[in-house]
Structures are given as structure tokens and as C-alpha cells.
C-alpha positions in Angstrom: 0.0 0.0 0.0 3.0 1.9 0.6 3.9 2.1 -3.2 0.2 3.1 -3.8 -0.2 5.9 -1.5 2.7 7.2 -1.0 5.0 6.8 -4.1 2.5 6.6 -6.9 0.0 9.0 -5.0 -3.0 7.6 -6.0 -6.1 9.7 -4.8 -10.2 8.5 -4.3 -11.2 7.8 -7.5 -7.9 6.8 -9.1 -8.4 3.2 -11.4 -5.8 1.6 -10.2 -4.2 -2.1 -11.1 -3.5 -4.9 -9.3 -1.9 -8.4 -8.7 -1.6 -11.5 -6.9 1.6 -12.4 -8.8 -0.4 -15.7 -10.3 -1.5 -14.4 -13.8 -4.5 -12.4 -12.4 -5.0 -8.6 -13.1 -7.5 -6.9 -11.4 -8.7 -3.4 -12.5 -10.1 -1.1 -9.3 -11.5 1.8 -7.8 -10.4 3.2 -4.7 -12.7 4.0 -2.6 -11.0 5.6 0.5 -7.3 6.2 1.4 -5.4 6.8 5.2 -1.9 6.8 6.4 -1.2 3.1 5.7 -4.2 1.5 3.9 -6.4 1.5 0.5 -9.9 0.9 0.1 -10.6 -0.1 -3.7 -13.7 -2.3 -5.5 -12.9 -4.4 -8.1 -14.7 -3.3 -11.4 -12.8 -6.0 -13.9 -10.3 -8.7 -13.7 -8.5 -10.9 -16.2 -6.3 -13.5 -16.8 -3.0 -12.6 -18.3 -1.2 -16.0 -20.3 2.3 -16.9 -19.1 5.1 -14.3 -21.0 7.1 -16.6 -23.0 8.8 -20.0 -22.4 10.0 -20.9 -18.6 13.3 -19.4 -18.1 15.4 -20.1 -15.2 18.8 -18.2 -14.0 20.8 -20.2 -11.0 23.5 -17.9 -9.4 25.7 -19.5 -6.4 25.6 -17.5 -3.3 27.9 -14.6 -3.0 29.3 -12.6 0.5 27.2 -9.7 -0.2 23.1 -10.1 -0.1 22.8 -6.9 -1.5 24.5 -8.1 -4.8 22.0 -10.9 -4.4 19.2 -8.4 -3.9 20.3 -6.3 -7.0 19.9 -9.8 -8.8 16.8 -10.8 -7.9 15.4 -7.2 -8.6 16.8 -7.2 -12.0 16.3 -10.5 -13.2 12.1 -9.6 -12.3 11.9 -6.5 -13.8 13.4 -8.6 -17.3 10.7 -11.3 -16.5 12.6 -14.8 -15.5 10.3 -17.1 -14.4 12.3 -18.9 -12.2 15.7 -17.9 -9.5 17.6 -19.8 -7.9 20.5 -19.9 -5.4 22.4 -22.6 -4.0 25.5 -22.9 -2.3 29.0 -23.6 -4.2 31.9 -25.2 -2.9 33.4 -21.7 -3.0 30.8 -20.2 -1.6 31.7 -17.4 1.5 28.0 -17.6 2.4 25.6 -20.5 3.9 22.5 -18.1 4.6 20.4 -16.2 2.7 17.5 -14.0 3.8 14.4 -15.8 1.8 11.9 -13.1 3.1 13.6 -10.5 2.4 15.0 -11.8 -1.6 10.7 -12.4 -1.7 10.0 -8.5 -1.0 12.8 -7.4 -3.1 11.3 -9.8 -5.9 7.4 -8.0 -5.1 8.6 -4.5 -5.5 10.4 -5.3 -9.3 7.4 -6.6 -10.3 5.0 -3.8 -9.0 7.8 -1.7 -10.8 7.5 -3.7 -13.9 4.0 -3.9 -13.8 4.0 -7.6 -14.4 1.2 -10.4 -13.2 3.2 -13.1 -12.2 5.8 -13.2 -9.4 9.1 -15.7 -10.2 9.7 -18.4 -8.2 12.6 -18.2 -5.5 14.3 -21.6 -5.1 16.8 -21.7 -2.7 19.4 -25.2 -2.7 22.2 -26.4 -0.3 24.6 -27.5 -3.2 24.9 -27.8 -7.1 24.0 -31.6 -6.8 20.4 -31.2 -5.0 20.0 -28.3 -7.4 20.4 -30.2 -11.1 18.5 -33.0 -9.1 15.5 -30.8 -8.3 15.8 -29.2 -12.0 15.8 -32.3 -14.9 13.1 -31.1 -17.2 14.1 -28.4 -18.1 14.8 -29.1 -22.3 17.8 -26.9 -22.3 20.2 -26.8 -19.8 23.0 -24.4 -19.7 26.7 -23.7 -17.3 28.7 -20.5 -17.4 32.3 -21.0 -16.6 35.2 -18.5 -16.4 37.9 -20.8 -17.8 36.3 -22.4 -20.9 36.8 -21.2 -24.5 33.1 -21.9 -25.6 30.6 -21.0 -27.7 28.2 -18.1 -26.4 25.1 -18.4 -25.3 23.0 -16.3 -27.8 23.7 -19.0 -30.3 21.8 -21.6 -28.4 18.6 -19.5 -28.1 16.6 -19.8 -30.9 15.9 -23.2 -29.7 12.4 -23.6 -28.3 11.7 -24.8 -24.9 12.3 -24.3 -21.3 16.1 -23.0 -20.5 18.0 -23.3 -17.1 21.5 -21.7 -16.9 23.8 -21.8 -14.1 26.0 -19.1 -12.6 28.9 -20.1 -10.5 30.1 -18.4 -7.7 32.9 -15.2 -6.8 36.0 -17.4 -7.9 34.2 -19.4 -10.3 33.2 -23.1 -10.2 35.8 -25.9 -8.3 36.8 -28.4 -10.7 34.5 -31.3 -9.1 31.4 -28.8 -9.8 32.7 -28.6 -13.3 33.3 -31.8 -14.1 29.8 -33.0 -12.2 27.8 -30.1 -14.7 29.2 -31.4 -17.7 28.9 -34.9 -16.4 25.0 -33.9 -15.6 24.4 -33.1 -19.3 25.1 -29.2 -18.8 26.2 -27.4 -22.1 29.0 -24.6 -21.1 28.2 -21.3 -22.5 30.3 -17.9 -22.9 28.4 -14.9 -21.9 31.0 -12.5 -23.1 34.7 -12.4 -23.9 35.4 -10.5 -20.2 35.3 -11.9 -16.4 32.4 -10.4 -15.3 31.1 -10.5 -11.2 28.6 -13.2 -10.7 25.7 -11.2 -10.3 26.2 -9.2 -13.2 27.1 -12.9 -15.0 23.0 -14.0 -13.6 21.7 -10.2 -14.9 23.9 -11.0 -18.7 21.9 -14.4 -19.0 18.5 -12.9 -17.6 18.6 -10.7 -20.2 19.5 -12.8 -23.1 17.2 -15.8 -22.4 14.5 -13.4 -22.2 15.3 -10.9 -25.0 16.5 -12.6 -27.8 
């Protein structure tokens, strides 16, 4: 309500639109406003389809959850259907703070104005994660080391895509081998080293734009 009243200062009377991050778009009329609440009928509602093919981006957990954060916040805003974190090997973090990834994930989407909510997924290690995550048709690993083809040139392909990030330091050699091992095809998403978060914003952005 917070967002309504105070940031996009909407007024009795205002149509506004709204959410339940399932698909469902509700138009309304509000009918009163205080300090911290809205009052609104709804006068339509309707069912938007699902945008696109299921896309999921897996990024290991880094030390800083704000770097997590500024993931999670972008990776909505371009419209991935699915995030995930797990911890690496090389991990420097074993937590993460699910509630607050989940409010992060809420605001990019009012900000987007889109009607579904991505699901969070949060894994204890590479293994349990590629166990949890077979069906996806195309699966995808970005390593620092490899001379490989990029990414982009996989996409035309139709069907659901999962690519994984690795973590600050890259991927140990036992993850490695276990990816390709797993039936992971390693991609380049550039010709530069890049941080892992921006890595996991990179391959948000070309799953769902290209």
C-alpha cells in the first residue's frame, strides 16, 4: 500500500491495477485512502497468459546479499520465471534471507507492472539443485575458464532453459566436471570476467530478450 499511496500517489477515485503475482490482473476503484491502507472495489479482472517459455537463471551464493538483492530485482523487472541460489563449494555464504529476496522480488514486479511473481528456489549445493531441475529441455553452465561458444547462439531453440551461474571465484573443478557430467552445455556470456551477479543479470537478459 506503501507504493500506492505514497510513491505513486493515488487519490479516491484513481483506477488503479493490481496483482496477486499468479497471472491475475485486477482493474479497481479506490474508494478511500489513510496513512497506511487502501480501500478499492474491483470493477474488472482478467487472466494474463504466461510471457514466454519458462526461463530459469541459478546464481551460487555470493558474501554480499545486497549483490543478491540487485539480482533478484533485475532478473524480475526482465521477467525470468524462475531464480535460484544454492551454495557452491566456494561459496563465503551458507544463509540467505528468503523473506527479504521475496519483498525485493514483489517491489520489481509492481515496478514492472507484471502479473506473475518468479519463483525463488533456494538449494544447499549444485548436486540437489540439477537433481531438483531435470526437465528443463535446455540446460546451460557459465564457466570462467572455458573457451566456448556463447550463449546467444543456443537461443533460438524452443523450450524451457535453465542456466547456471557459478560463484565469486568461479566453479571448483568437481562442480565442473559433475555439470558437464550432468548433461550441462557450457556457455560464454562474453569475452570479459564479469562478477557473478552481473554474470546472472547478462543471461537474464539474453534468455528473455533474444
Amino acid at each position: 500500500m506503501h507504493h500506492c499511496i505514497h510513491v505513486l500517489r493515488h487519490k479516491v477515485g484513481d483506477s488503479i491495477h493490481v496483482t496477486d503475482g499468479l497471472g491475475h490482473l485486477y482493474t479497481c476503484r479506490i474508494n478511500s485512502v489513510s496513512k497506511s491502507n487502501v480501500s478499492f472495489t474491483v470493477e474488472n479482472s482478467e487472466s494474463k497468459p504466461i510471457p514466454g517459455e519458462c526461463c530459469c537463471v541459478a546464481m551460487a551464493l555470493t558474501k554480499s546479499m545486497d549483490r543478491m538483492e540487485w539480482f533478484v530485482e533485475k532478473a524480475v523487472e526482465l521477467g525470468v520465471s524462475d531464480v535460484v541460489f544454492y551454495q557452491s563449494q566456494r561459496s563465503e555464504r551458507s544463509k540467505i534471507n528468503a523473506e527479504k529476496l521475496k519483498k525485493t522480488a514483489i517491489a520489481a514486479m509492481k515496478q514492472a507492472r507484471h502479473c506473475y511473481l518468479p519463483n525463488i528456489r533456494i538449494y544447499t549445493s549444485l548436486s540437489e539443485l540439477l537433481a531438483e531441475n531435470e526437465d528443463f529441455a535446455h540446460k546451460f553452465v557459465a564457466f570462467c575458464h572455458l573457451p566456448c561458444r556463447p550463449l546467444a547462439d543456443f537461443l533460438p531453440d524452443a523450450g524451457s532453459k535453465l542456466i547456471v551461474i557459478g560463484p565469486e571465484g568461479d566453479f571448483s573443478p568437481q562442480e565442473v566436471a559433475f555439470a558437464l557430467g550432468s548433461g550441462l552445455q557450457e556457455v560464454a556470456l562474453g569475452t570479459t570476467i564479469l562478477r557473478a551477479e552481473t554474470a546472472a543479470v547478462v543471461a537474464a537478459a539474453l534468455l528473455k530478450l533474444i
